[in-house]
C-alpha atoms as one frame of an Amber mdcrd trajectory, in Angstrom:
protein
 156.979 156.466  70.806 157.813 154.021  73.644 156.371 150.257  73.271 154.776
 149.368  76.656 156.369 147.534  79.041 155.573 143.908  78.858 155.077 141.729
  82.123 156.352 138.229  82.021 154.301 135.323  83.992 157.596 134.517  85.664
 157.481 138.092  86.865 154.336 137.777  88.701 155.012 138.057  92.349 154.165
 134.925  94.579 151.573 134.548  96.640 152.394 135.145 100.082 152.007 133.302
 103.552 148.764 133.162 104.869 147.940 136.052 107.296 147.146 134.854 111.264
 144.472 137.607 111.574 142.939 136.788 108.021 142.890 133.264 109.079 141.388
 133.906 112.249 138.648 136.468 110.826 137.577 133.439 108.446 137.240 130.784
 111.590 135.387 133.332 113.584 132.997 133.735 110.397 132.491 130.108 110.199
 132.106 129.468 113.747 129.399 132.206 113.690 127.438 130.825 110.542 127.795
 127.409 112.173 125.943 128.185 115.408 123.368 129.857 113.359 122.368 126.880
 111.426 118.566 126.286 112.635 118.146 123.304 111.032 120.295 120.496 109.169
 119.261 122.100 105.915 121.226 125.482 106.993 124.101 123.880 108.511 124.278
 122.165 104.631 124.371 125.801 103.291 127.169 126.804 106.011 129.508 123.765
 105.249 129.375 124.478 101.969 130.468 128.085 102.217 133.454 127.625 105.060
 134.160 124.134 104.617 133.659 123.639 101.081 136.419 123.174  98.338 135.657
 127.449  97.047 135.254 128.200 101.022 138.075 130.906 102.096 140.144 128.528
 104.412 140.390 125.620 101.286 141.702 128.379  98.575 144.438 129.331 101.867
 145.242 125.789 102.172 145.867 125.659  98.461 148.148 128.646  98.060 150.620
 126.930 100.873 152.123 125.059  97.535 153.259 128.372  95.780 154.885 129.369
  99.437 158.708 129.219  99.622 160.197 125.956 101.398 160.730 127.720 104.822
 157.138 129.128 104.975 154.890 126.400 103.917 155.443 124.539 107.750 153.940
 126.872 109.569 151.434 128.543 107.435 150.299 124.703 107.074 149.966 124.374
 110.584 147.679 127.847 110.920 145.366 126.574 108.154 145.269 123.201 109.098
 144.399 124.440 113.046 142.071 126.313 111.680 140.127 123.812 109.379 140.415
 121.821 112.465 138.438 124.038 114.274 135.524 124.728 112.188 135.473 121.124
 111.254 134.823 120.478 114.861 132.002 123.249 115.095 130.538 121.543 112.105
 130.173 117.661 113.793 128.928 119.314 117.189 126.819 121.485 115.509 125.377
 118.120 113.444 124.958 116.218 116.677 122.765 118.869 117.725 120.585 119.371
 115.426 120.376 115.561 114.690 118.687 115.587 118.467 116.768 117.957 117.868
 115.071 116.438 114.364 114.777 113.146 116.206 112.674 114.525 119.688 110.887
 116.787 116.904 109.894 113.562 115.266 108.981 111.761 118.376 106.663 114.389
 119.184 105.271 115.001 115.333 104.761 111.542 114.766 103.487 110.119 118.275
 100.528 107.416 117.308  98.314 106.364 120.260  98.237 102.657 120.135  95.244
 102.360 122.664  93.128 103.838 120.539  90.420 102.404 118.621  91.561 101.701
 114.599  89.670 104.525 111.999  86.775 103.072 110.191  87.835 102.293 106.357
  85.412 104.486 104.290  82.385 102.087 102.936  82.426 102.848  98.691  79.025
 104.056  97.400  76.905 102.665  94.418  76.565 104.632  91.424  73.274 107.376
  91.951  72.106 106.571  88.247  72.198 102.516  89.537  70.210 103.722  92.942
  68.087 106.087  91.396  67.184 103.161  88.414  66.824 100.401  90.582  64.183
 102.452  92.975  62.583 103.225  89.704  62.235  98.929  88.890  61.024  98.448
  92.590  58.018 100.789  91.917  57.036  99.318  89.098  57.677  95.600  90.528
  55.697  96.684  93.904  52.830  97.397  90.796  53.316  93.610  89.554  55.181
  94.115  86.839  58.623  92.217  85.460  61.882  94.028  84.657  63.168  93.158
  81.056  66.613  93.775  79.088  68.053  93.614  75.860  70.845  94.143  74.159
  72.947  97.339  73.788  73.722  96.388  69.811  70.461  96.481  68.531  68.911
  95.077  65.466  67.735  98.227  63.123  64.278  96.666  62.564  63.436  96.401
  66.435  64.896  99.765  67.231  63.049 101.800  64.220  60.285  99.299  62.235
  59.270  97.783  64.774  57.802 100.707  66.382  56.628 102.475  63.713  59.070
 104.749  62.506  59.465 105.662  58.577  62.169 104.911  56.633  62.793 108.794
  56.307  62.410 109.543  60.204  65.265 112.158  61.165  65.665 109.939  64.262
  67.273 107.087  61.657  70.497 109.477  60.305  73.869 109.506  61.246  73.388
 112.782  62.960  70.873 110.831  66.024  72.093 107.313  65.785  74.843 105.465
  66.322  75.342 102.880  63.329  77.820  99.586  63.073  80.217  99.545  60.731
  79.221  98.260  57.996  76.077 100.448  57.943  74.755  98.170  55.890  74.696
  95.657  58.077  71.402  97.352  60.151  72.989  97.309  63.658  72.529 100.295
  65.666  73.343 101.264  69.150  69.575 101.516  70.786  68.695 105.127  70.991
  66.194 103.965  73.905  64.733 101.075  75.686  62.044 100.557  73.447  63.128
  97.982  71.000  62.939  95.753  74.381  59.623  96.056  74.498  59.270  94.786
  70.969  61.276  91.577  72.185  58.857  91.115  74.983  56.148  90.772  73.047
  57.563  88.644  70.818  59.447  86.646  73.335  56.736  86.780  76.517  53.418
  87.091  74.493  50.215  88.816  75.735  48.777  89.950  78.315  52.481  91.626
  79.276  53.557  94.290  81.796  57.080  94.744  81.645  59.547  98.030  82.651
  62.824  98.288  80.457  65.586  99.586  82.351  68.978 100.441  80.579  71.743
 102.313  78.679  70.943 104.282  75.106  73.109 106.080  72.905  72.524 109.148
  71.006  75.196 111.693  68.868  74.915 114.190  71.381  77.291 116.711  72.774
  78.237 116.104  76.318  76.956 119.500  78.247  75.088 120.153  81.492  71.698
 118.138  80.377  72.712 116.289  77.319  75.411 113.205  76.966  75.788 110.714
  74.319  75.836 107.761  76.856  72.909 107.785  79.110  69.681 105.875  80.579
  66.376 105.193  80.096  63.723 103.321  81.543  60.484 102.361  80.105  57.578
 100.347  80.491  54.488  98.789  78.105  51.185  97.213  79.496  49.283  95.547
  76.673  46.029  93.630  77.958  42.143  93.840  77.055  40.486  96.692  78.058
  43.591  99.145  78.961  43.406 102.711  79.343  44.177 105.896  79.216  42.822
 105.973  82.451  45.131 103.074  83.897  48.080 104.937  82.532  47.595 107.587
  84.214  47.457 106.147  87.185  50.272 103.822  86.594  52.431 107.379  86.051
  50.729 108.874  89.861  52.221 106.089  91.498  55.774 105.864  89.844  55.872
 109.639  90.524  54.956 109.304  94.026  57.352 106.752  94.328  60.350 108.947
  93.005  59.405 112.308  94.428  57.574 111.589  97.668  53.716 111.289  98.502
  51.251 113.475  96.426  53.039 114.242  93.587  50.384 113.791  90.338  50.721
 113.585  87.076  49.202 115.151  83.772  48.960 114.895  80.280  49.605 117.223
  77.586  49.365 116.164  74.026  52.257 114.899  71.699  53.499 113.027  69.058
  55.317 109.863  69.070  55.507 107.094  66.155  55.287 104.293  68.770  51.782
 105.412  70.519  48.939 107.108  69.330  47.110 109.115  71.164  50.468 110.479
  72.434  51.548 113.085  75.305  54.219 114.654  77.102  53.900 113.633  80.988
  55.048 116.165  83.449  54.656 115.785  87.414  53.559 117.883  90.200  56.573
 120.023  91.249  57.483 118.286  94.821  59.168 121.765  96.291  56.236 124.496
  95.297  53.655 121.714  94.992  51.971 124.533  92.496  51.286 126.679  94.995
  52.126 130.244  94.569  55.520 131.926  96.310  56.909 134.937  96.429  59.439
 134.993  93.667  59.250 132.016  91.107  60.248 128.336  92.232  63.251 127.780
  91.005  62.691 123.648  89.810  59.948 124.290  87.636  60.206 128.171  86.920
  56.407 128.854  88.698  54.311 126.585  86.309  53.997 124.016  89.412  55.130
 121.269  86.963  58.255 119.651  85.653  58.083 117.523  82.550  60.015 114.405
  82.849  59.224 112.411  79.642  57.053 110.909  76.866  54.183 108.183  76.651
  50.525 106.968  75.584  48.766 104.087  73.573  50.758 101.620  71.961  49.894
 102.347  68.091  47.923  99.409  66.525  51.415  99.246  63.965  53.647  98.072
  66.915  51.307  95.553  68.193  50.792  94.289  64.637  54.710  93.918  63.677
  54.499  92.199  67.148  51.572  89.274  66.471  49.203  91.024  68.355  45.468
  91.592  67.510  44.614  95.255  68.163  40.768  94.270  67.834  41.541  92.261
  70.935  44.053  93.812  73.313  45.296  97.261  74.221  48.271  98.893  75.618
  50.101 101.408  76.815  53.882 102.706  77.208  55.768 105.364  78.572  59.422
 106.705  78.843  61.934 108.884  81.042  64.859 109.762  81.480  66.894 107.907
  84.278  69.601 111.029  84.631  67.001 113.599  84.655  65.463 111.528  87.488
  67.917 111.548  89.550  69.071 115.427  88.945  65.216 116.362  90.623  65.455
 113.339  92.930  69.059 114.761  94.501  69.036 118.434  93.080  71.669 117.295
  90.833  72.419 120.698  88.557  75.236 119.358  86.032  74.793 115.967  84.201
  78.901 115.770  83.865  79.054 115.400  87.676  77.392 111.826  86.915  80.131
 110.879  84.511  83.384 112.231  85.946  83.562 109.518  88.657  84.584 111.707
  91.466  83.755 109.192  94.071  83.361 112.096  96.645  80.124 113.133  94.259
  78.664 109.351  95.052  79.753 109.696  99.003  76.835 112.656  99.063  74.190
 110.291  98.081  74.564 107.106 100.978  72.718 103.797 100.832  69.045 103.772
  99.658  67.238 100.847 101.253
């Protein structure tokens, strides 16, 4: 059998002279791509492909140095022409197009300087600091003073001092935030009543005093629960106080909050700071109780919505606080500054008040 024939490198044949009507068919290509070009960004792509260094035209000009001596003159000359030519098309083609981008620009970006300047937007304040604030002007319009404490609280004013046991769930780890060391009985208030307790103490009797401000509780953050949140509460001790004046205390603040006739009522409850204790709901201020066609949807058809806890201080709160039970009487009640606001703006999602979106304050405006 017969080896193959080999093919030495040096027996390759040359490449040969560039051909006028190839030459010409790539210029006419370029030229056509060129005028094309709509925008800058397109007349990028069409340099690139018949100008560029892997365009047709460059790999001709390239092959001129394997041309014999005698041929490499005047296929330079074609090529070179011929680059010439679309290099040409290419800078008109960019002056154009530059024009056009600029008078697009003028037009796009015109600005009217006669015109008056655009308001800046005005920022909002916080609807938990509104609606808690219109809450302390009720009760100040009443007479009363607006008292604070402090958000570290001292374990005997936030539990002993109001009367709860030493085994009261609400004393774990799983309700209550404690200070490292635990030992050291500091607690982060899980409400506004330890305040109360420093009033006495601090102010004395008779007292009427509303305790605005932030608890914490190990809650899950959800749609009506979150582990940072407000309260605001308020204690009356003097001689003679009521039931009676408790109530009516609870008719105004309601009215204040949900607009003019809204009531309030009693049901009974349990709380270690007050005895007798009850659950205080208000008059629902879209049915106002009376019947509809398919069930209101704020307080489900009952005509009430319960908003939080209260009743007579318990004679063990006003003793821990030096005061004669024989003598005076009190009262105290609690809510829920969040849940407040969510019937006072139809607020449905608790997280909305956390998130601090300021678009979700911009909704609410200026209260005044």
């Amino acid at each position: 059998m017969s080896e193959p024939q080999r093919t030495d490198d040096h027996d390759a044949p040359e490449p040969g002279a560039p051909v006028p009507e190839t030459i010409e068919q790539h210029v006419t290509d370029a030229l056509t791509a060129i005028g094309s070009a709509a925008d800058l960004e397109g007349l990028k792509g069409a340099r690139l492909a018949h100008a560029g260094e892997r365009s047709p035209l460059a790999l001709a000009n390239r092959a001129i140095g394997g041309l014999a001596p005698q041929d490499k003159a005047a296929a330079g000359k074609l090529v070179g022409q011929a680059r010439g030519r679309v290099n040409q098309a290419l800078s008109a083609r960019q002056t154009e197009l530059e024009a056009e981008r600029d008078e697009r620009i003028l037009v796009d970006e015109a600005r009217d300087l006669t015109l008056a300047p655009g308001r800046r937007s005005l920022g909002r304040r916080h609807v938990l600091t509104v609606t808690a604030e219109r809450m302390a002007d009720v009760m100040v319009g009443l007479g009363w003073e607006i008292a604070d404490g402090p958000g570290v609280e001292a374990e005997w004013f936030n539990f002993d001092a109001l009367n709860f046991d030493k085994d009261h769930p609400a004393r774990q780890m799983q309700d209550t935030f404690f200070v490292d060391p635990p030992e050291a009985g500091l607690v982060l208030r899980t409400h506004t009543s330890p305040v109360q307790a420093r009033a006495l103490l601090e102010r004395g009797v008779p007292l009427y005093v509303a305790c605005p401000g932030k608890t914490y509780r190990t809650d899950e953050l959800d749609a009506t629960h979150t582990p940072v949140f407000h309260q605001m509460e308020g204690i009356a001790i003097d001689e003679g106080l009521t039931m009676a004046h408790l109530r009516g205390t609870l008719d105004r603040l309601a009215e204040g909050m949900f607009g003019p006739g809204i009531v309030s009522r009693l049901r009974p409850n349990y709380f270690p700071f007050t005895e007798p204790s009850a659950e205080m709901d208000f008059r629902c201020f879209v049915c106002r109780g009376e019947p509809t066609a398919s069930p209101c949807r704020t307080c489900g058809g009952t005509g009430w919505i319960e908003w939080g806890g209260c009743g007579m201080v318990n004679h063990n709160v006003l003793r821990a606080c030096g005061v004669d039970p024989e003598r005076y009487q009190g009262f105290a009640f609690g809510m829920g500054v969040e849940r407040t606001a969510m019937f006072r703006h139809g607020i449905s999602d608790m997280r909305e008040m956390i998130e601090g979106d300021v678009r979700f304050n911009a909704q609410f405006g200026m209260e005044i």
